[in-house]
KOLLOBA-12773 format. One record per residue (C-alpha): residue in one letter; chain; x, y, z. Coordinates in steps of 0.05 Angstrom, whole numbers. Each point is the difference from the previous one (the first is absolute). Layout:
BEGIN
<'A' 'A' <X Y Z>>
...
***
This chain:
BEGIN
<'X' 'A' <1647 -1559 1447>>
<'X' 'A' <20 -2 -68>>
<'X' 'A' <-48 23 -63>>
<'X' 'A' <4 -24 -80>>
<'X' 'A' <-19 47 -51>>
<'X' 'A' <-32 -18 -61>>
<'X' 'A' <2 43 -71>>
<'X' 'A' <-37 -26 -71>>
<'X' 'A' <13 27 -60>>
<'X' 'A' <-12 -30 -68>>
<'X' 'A' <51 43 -44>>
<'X' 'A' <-20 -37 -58>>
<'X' 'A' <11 -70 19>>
<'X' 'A' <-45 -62 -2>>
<'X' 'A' <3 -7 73>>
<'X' 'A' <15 39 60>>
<'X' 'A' <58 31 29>>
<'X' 'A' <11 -7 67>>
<'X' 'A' <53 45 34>>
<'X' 'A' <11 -11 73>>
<'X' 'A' <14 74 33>>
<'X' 'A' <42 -29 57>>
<'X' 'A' <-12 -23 76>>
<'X' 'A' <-16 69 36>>
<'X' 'A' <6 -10 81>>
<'X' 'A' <-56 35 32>>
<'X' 'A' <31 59 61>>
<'X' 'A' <-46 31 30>>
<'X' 'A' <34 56 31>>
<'X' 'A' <51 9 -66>>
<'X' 'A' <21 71 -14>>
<'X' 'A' <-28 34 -62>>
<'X' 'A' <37 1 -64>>
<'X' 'A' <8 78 -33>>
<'X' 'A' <-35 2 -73>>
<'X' 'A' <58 -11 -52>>
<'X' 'A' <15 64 -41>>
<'X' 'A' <-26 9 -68>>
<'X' 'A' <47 -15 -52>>
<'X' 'A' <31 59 -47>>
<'X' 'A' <-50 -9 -66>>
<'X' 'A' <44 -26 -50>>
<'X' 'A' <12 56 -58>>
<'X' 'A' <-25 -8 -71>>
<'X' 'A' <48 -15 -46>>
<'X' 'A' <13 64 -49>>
<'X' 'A' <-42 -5 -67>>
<'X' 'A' <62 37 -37>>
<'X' 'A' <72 -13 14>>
<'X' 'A' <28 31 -67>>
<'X' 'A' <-41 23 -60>>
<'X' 'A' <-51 -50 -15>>
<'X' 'A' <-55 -31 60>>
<'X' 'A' <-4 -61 22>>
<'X' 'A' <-78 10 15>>
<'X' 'A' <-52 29 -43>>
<'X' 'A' <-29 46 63>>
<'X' 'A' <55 43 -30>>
<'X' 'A' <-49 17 -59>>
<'X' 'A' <-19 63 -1>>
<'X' 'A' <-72 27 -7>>
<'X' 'A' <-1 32 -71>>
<'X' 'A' <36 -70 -30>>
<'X' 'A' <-62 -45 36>>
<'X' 'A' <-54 58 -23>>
<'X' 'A' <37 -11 -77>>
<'X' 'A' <-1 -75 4>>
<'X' 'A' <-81 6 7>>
<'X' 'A' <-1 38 -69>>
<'X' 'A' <-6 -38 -67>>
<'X' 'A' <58 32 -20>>
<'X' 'A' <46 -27 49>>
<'X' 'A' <-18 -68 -55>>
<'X' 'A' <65 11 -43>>
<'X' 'A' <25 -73 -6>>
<'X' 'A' <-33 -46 -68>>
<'X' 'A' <-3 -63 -15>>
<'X' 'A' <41 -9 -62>>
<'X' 'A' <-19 -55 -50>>
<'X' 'A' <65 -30 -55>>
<'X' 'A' <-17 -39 -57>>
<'X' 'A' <40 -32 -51>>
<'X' 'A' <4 -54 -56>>
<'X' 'A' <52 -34 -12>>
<'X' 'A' <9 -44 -62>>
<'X' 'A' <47 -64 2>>
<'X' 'A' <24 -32 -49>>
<'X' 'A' <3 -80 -10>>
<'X' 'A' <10 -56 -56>>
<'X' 'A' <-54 -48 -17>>
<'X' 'A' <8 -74 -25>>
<'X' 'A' <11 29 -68>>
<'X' 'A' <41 47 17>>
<'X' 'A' <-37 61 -11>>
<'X' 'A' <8 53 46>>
<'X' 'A' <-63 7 49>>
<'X' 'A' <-24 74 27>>
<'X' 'A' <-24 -10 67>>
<'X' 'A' <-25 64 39>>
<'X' 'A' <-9 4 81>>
<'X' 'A' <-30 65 43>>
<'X' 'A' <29 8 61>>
<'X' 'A' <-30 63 53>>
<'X' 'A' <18 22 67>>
<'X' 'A' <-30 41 44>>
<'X' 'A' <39 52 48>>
<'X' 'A' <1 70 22>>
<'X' 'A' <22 66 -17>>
<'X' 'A' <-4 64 43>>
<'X' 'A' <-2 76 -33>>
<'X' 'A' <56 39 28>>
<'X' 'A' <-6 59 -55>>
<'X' 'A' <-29 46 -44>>
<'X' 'A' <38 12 -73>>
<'X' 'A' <-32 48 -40>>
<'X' 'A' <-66 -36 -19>>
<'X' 'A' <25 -67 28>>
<'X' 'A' <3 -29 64>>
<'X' 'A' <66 -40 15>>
<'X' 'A' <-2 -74 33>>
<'X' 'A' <48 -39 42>>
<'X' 'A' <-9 -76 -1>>
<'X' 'A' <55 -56 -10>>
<'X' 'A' <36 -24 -59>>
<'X' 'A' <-31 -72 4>>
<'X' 'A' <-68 32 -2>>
<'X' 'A' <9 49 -58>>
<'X' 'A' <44 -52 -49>>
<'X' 'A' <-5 -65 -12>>
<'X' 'A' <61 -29 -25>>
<'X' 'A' <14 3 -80>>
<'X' 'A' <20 -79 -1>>
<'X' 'A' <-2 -48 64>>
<'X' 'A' <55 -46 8>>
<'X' 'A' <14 -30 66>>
<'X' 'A' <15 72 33>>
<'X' 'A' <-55 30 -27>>
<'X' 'A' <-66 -51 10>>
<'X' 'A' <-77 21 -9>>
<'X' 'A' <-43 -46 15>>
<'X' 'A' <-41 -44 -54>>
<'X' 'A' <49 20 -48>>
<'X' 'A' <60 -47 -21>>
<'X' 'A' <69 21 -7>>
<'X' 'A' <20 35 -57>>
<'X' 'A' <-64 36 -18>>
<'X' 'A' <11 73 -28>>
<'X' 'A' <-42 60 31>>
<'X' 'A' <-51 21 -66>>
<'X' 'A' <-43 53 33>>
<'X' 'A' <-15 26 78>>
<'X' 'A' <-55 46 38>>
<'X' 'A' <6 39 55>>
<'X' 'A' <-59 29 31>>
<'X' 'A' <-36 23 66>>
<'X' 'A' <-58 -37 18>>
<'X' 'A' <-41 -8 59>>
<'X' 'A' <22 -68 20>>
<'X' 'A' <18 -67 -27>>
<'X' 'A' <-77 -14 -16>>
<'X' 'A' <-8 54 -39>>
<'X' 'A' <-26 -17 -59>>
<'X' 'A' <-27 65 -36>>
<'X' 'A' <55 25 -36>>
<'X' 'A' <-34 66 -36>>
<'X' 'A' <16 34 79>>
<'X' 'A' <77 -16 1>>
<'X' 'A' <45 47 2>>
<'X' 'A' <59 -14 -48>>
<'X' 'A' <68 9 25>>
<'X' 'A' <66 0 -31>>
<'X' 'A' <81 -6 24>>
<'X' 'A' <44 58 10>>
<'X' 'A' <61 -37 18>>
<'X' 'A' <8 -61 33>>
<'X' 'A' <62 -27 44>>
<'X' 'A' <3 -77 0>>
<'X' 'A' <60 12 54>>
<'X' 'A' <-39 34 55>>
<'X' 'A' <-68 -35 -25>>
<'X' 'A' <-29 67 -13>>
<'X' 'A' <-38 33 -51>>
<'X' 'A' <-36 63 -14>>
<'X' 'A' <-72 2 -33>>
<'X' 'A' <-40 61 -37>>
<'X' 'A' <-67 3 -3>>
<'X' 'A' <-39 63 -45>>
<'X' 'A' <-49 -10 51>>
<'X' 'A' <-11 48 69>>
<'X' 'A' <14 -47 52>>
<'X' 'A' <1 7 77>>
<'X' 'A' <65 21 15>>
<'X' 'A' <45 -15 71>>
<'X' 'A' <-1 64 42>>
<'X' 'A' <59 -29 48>>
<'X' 'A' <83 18 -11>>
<'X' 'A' <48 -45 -36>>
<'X' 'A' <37 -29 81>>
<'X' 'A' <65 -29 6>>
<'X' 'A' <4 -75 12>>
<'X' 'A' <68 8 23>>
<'X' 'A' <-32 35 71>>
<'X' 'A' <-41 -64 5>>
<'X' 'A' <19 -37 73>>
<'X' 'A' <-32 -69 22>>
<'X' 'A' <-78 3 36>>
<'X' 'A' <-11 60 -47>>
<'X' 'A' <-67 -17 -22>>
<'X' 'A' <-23 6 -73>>
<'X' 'A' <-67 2 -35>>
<'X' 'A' <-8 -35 -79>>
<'X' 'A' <-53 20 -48>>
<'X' 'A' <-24 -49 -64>>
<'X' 'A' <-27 -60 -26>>
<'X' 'A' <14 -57 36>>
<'X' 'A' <-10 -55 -46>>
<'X' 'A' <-31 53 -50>>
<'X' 'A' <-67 -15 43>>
<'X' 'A' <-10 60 23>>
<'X' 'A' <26 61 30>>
<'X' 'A' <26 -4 70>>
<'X' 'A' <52 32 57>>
<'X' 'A' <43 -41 33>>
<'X' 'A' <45 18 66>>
<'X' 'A' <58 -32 23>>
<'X' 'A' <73 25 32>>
<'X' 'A' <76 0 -28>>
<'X' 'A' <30 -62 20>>
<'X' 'A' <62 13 -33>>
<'X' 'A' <25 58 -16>>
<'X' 'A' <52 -26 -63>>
<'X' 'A' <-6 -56 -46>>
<'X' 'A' <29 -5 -70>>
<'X' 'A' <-32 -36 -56>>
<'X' 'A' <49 -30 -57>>
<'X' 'A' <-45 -50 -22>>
<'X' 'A' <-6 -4 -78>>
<'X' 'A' <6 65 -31>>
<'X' 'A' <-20 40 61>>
<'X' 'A' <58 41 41>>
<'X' 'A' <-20 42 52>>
<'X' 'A' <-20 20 77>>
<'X' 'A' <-50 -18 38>>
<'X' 'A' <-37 -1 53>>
<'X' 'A' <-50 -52 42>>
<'X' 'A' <-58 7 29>>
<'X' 'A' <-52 -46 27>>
<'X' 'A' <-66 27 -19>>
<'X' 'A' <-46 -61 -41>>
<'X' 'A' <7 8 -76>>
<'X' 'A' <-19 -44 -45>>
<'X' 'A' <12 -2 -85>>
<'X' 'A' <-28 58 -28>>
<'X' 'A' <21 42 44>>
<'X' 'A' <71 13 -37>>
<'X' 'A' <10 67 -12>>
<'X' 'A' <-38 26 58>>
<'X' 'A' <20 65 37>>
<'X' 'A' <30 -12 66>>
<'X' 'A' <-8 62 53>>
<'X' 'A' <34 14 64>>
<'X' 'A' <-26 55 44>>
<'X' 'A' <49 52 13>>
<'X' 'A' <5 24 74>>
<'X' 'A' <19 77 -24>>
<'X' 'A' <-72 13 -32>>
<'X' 'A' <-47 -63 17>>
<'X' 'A' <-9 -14 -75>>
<'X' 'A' <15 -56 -39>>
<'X' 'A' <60 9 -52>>
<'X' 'A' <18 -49 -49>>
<'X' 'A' <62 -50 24>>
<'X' 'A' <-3 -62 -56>>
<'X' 'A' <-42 -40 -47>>
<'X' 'A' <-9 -74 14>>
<'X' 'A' <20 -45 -48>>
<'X' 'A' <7 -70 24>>
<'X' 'A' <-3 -50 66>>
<'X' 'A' <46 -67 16>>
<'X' 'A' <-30 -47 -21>>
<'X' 'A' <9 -42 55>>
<'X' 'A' <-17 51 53>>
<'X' 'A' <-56 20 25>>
<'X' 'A' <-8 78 2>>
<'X' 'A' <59 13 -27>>
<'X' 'A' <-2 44 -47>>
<'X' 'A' <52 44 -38>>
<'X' 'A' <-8 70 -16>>
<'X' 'A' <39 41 -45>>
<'X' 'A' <34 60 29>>
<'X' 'A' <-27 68 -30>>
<'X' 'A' <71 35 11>>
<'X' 'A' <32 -39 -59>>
<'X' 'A' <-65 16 -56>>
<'X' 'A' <-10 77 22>>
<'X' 'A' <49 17 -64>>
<'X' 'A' <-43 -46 -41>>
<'X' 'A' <-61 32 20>>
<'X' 'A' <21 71 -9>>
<'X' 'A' <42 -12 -59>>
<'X' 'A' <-35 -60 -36>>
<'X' 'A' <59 -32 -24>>
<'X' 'A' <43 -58 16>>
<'X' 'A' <63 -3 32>>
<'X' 'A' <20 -69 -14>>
<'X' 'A' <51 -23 46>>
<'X' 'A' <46 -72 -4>>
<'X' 'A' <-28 -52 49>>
<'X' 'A' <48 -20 65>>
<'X' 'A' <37 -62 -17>>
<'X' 'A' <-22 2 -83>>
<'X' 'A' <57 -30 -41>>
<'X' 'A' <55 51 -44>>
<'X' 'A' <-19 35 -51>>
<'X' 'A' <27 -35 -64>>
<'X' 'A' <64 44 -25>>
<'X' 'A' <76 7 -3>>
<'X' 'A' <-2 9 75>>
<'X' 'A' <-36 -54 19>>
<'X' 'A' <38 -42 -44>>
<'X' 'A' <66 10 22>>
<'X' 'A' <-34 -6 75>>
<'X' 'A' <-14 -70 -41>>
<'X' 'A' <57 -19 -29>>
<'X' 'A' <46 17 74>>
<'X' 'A' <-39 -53 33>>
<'X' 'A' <3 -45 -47>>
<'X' 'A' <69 0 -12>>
<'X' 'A' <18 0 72>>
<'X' 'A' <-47 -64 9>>
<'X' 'A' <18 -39 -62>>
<'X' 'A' <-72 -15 -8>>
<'X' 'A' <-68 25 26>>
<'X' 'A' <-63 -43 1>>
<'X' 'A' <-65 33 3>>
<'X' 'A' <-73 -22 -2>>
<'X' 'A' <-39 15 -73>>
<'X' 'A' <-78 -7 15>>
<'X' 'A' <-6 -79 24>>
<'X' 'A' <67 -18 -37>>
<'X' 'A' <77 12 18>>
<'X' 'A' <53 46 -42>>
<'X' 'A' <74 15 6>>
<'X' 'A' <44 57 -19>>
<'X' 'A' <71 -17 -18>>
<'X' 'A' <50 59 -19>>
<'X' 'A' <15 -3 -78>>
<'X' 'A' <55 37 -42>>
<'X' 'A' <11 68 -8>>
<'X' 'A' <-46 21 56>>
<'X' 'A' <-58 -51 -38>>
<'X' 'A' <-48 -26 51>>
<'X' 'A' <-25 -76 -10>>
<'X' 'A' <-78 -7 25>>
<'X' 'A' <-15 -82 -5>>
<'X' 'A' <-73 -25 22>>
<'X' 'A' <1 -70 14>>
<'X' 'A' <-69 -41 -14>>
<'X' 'A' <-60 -19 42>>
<'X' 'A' <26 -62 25>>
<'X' 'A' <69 21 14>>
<'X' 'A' <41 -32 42>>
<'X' 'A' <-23 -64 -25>>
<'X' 'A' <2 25 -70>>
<'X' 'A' <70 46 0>>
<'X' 'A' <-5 26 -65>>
<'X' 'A' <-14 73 -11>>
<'X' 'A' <-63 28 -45>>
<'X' 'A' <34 65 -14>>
<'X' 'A' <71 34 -2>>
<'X' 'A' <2 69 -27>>
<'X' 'A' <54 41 8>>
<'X' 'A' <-3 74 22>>
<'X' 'A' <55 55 -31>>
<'X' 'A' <26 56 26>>
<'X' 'A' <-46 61 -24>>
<'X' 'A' <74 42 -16>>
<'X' 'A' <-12 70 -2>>
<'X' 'A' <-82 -6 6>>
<'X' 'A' <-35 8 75>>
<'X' 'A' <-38 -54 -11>>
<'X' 'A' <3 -65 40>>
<'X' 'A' <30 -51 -45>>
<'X' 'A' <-12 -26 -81>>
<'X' 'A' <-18 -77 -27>>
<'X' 'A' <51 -35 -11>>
<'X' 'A' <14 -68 -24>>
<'X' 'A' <-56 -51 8>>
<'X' 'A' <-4 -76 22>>
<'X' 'A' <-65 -42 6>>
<'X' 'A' <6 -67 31>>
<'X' 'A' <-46 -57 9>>
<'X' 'A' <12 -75 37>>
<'X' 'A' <54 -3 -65>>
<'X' 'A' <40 61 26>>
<'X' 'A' <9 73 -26>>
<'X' 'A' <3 19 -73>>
<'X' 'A' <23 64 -19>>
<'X' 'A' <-56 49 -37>>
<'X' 'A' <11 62 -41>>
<'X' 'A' <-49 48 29>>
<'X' 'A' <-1 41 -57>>
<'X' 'A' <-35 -60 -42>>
<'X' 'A' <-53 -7 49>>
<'X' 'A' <-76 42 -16>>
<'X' 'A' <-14 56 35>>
<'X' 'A' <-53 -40 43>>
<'X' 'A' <60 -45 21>>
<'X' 'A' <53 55 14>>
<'X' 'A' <-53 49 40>>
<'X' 'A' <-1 -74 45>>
<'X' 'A' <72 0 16>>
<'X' 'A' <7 72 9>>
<'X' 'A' <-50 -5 59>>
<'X' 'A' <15 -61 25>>
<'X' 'A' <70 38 8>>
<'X' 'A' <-22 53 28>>
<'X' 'A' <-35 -36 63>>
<'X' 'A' <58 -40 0>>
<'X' 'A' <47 73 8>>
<'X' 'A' <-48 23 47>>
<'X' 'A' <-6 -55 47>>
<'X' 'A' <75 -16 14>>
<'X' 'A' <2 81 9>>
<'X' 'A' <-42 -14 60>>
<'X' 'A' <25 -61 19>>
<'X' 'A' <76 33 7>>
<'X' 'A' <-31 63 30>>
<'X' 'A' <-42 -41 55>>
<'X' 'A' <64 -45 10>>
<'X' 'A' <50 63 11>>
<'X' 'A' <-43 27 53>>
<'X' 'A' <-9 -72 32>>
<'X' 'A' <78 8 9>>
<'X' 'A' <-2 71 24>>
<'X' 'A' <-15 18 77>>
<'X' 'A' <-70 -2 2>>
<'X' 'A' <-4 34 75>>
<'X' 'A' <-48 55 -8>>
<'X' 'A' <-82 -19 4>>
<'X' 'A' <6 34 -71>>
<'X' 'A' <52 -30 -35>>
<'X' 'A' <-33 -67 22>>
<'X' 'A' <-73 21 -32>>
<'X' 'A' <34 20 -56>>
<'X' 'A' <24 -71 -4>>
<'X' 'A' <-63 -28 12>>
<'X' 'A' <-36 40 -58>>
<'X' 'A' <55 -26 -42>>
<'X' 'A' <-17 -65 5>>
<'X' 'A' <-67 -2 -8>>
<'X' 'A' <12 42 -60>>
<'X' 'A' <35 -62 -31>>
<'X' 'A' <-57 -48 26>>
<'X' 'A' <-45 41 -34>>
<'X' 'A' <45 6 -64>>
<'X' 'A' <5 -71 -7>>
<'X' 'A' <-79 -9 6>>
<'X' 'A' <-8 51 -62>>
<'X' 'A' <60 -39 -44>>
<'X' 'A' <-53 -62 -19>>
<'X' 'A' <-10 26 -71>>
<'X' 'A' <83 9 -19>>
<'X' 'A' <7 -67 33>>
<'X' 'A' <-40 -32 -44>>
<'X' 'A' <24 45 -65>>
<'X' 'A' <62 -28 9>>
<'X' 'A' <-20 -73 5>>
<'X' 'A' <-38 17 -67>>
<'X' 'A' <63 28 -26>>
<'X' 'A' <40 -70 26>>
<'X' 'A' <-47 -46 -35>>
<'X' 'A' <-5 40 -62>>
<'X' 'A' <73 22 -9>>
<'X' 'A' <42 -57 34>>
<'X' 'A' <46 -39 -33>>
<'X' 'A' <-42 -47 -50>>
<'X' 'A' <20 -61 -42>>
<'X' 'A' <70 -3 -16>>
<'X' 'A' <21 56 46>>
<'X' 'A' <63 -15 49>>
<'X' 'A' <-23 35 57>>
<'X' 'A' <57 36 53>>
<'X' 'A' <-4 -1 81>>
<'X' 'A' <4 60 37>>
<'X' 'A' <78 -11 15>>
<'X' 'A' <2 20 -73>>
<'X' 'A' <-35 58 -15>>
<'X' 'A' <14 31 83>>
<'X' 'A' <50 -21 31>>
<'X' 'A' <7 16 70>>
<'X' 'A' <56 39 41>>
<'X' 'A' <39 -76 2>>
<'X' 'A' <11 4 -72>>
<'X' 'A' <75 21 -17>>
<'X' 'A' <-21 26 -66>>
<'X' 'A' <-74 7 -30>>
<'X' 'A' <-19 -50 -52>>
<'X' 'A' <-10 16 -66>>
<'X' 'A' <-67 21 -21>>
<'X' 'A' <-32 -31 -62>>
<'X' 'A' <-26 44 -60>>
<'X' 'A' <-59 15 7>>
<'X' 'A' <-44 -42 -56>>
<'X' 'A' <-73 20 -28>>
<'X' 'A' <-53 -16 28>>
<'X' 'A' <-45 -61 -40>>
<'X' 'A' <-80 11 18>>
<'X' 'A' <-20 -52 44>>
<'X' 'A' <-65 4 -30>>
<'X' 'A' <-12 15 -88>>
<'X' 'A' <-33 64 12>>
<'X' 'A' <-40 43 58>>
<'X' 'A' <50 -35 51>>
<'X' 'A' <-5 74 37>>
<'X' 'A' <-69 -11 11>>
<'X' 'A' <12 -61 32>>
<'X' 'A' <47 37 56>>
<'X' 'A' <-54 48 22>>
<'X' 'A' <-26 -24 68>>
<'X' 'A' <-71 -16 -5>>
<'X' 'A' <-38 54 37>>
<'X' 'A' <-68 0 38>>
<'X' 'A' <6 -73 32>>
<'X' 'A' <-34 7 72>>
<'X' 'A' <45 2 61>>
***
């Protein structure tokens, strides 16, 4: 005699589940089966493996009594206004004063008492808006090229506050665009944090980590999340320095928060980073900025400014005979110039030719600019001006820079220095493509110096268009017999270099005010 057994369980679905246990034969006289022996209960995992806890139970008592005391409150919502004016040109061509406020809300924790003061930490991006935006430097509902007239910092109790006679006024110390940190002073006696200055560096994955501010600079809040990664490095745009993740929820706002670990020596909390941004396409993943690298800034309150991984040469004698040895061992070296292509040919007596072909290049071969760049002799510096050729569909013409207004030669000397700077970069990034690039470092390094020169080229926009200004304005006009490049640079092919024309003064393209007319026009919206 067989028997079917029969077990229901809904687990969530929309129907039943119906597990068949098996066919059990029925013995009567079958022997009895000895009770299995109670498995081992499995240990706890440990809440510290090195100097920080990976669980909060770790707290001690005295830090939980402290965190129900109002002054265990020491982070603030931090409010930034500023007004910026731009500039633009009406249909009469007066100039037009336009002014825009931006504010942003974040946080800012006290970490000391000065004297009279108290001393904040809080990011860069909170505490300074930029001084112009360009395309590196953007603030929202403001166009491009707007100059920074006046800006506000101040504690307030969050974004909706609208009472202004209770803020507290605060002002920068020092600020380091680099790590994205900045100190604040108040005159006011603020709350202060009771907990030691960590070391991220002692950080380990599953540590878990506690954030106090403003998320969305709604109100105040505490957010708890765990180290998912116990290294990250952020290059992007001016910032340079280590970091950490974690994947507690943080929203805007909450830049500049403190972030706590709690140390597994003493139960408290101690002070391990300050959060300053998230990917954007992740979802709690969020950066934090290690507090080991800003301790000297703290204590000290200056800035040790350091060059960024993969930035391009300083521009002096060194990095121009770097220069000139790759050019002369290559004959020629392209190089990108914002949106537009440039060349570097090797000239006489150590001269360096820089030629910027047009927009429309290769269609169009001609180039908008040759200037030639001397030797500096005896001085450090990088290079002088040289002679000068502006070309147009017609061909080159030769210019006497010395004729030019000051407007116009202030033009050429920085289109030439972007154009010095950028095939710096462009030989140093090419020298370590050729080098062994085995080691993980030598290969970020590599990396950063790339997108160094992607982001160069985004920021070259304005030089690109001075120099088509200086093309239309200064190119060959009626009557002129312009030259082609073969003439004025020849390359390595060339048995002997042709002979350069004299240099001829300039004629105005326009009667009068023609430097006017080569200023960009500023203020036009993005």
């Amino acid at each position: 005699m067989h028997e079917i057994a029969h077990v229901r369980a809904s687990r969530g679905l929309s129907s039943p589940l119906l597990i068949v246990i098996g066919l059990v034969p029925l013995a009567v006289d079958a022997a009895p089966v000895p009770p299995a022996a109670p498995a081992a209960p499995a240990e706890p995992p440990p809440l510290c493996s090195g100097s920080y806890a990976d669980d909060f139970r770790v707290l001690s008592s005295q830090a939980r009594e402290f965190d129900r005391q109002p002054q265990s409150a020491f982070s603030y919502c931090v409010r930034n206004t500023a007004v910026y004016e731009c500039l633009s040109y009406g249909a009469d061509g007066a100039v037009r004063h336009d002014r825009r406020t931006a504010v942003l809300h974040g946080t800012a924790f006290a970490y000391r008492k000065q004297g009279p003061d108290t001393l904040l930490l809080t990011n860069d991006h909170v505490a300074a808006w930029p001084a112009v935006t360009d395309a590196q430097h953007t603030v929202d509902g403001v166009p491009a090229g707007c100059k920074k007239v006046t800006e506000t910092l101040a504690l307030v109790d969050d974004e909706h506050d609208s009472y202004g006679r209770d803020d507290i006024p605060v002002t920068r110390v020092v600020t380091d665009p680099q790590l994205d940190v900045a100190v604040l002073k108040s005159s006011t006696d603020l709350h202060v944090m009771p907990w030691k200055i960590g070391h991220d560096a002692h950080l380990r994955e599953r540590n878990v980590v506690e954030v106090r501010g403003f998320p969305l600079g709604a109100f105040r809040a505490t957010n708890a999340g765990t180290v998912i990664s116990a290294h990250d490095h952020d290059d992007f745009g001016d910032w340079d320095h280590d970091d950490f993740v974690v994947d507690a929820l943080l929203s805007h706002g909450n830049s500049g928060s403190p972030v706590l670990a709690v140390s597994c020596a003493t139960g408290e909390y101690e002070l391990v980073g300050i959060y300053h941004a998230g990917y954007s396409e992740g979802s709690a993943l969020n950066v934090v900025i290690g507090i080991d690298q800003v301790r000297d800034l703290m204590t000290t309150l200056k800035r040790t400014p350091h060059p960024h991984q993969g930035d391009p040469p300083a521009l002096d004698a060194s990095t121009r005979h770097l220069l000139r040895s790759a050019v002369d061992e290559l004959g020629e070296m392209f190089f990108p110039f914002g949106t537009q292509l440039a060349l570097l040919r090797p000239g006489d007596n150590d001269a360096l030719l820089f030629v910027l072909f047009g927009k429309d290049f290769p269609q169009s071969p001609e180039p908008a600019l040759v200037l030639e760049d001397l030797a500096p002799g005896a001085d450090p510096a990088f290079g002088r001006l040289g002679r000068l050729w502006v070309g147009s569909s017609k061909g080159l013409v030769a210019r006497d820079g010395t004729t030019l207004d000051a407007e116009a030669q202030a033009q050429i000397a920085r289109v030439l220095d972007g154009l010095r700077a950028d095939a710096a970069a462009t030989a140093a990034y090419q020298r370590a493509r050729r080098a062994d690039t085995a080691s993980r470092q030598e290969s970020d390094v590599l990396r950063r110096m790339k997108r160094t020169l992607t982001r160069t080229a985004a920021t070259r926009g304005e030089l690109v268009q001075t120099a088509a200004d200086l093309s239309e304005h200064f190119g060959p006009q009626s009557g002129e017999h312009g030259l082609t490049l073969a003439d004025v640079a020849p390359g390595r092919a060339a048995s002997t270099p042709a002979r350069m024309p004299v240099a001829t003064a300039l004629k105005p393209a326009a009667p009068s005010g023609h430097a006017e007319a080569l200023r960009d026009p500023v203020g036009a919206s993005r």
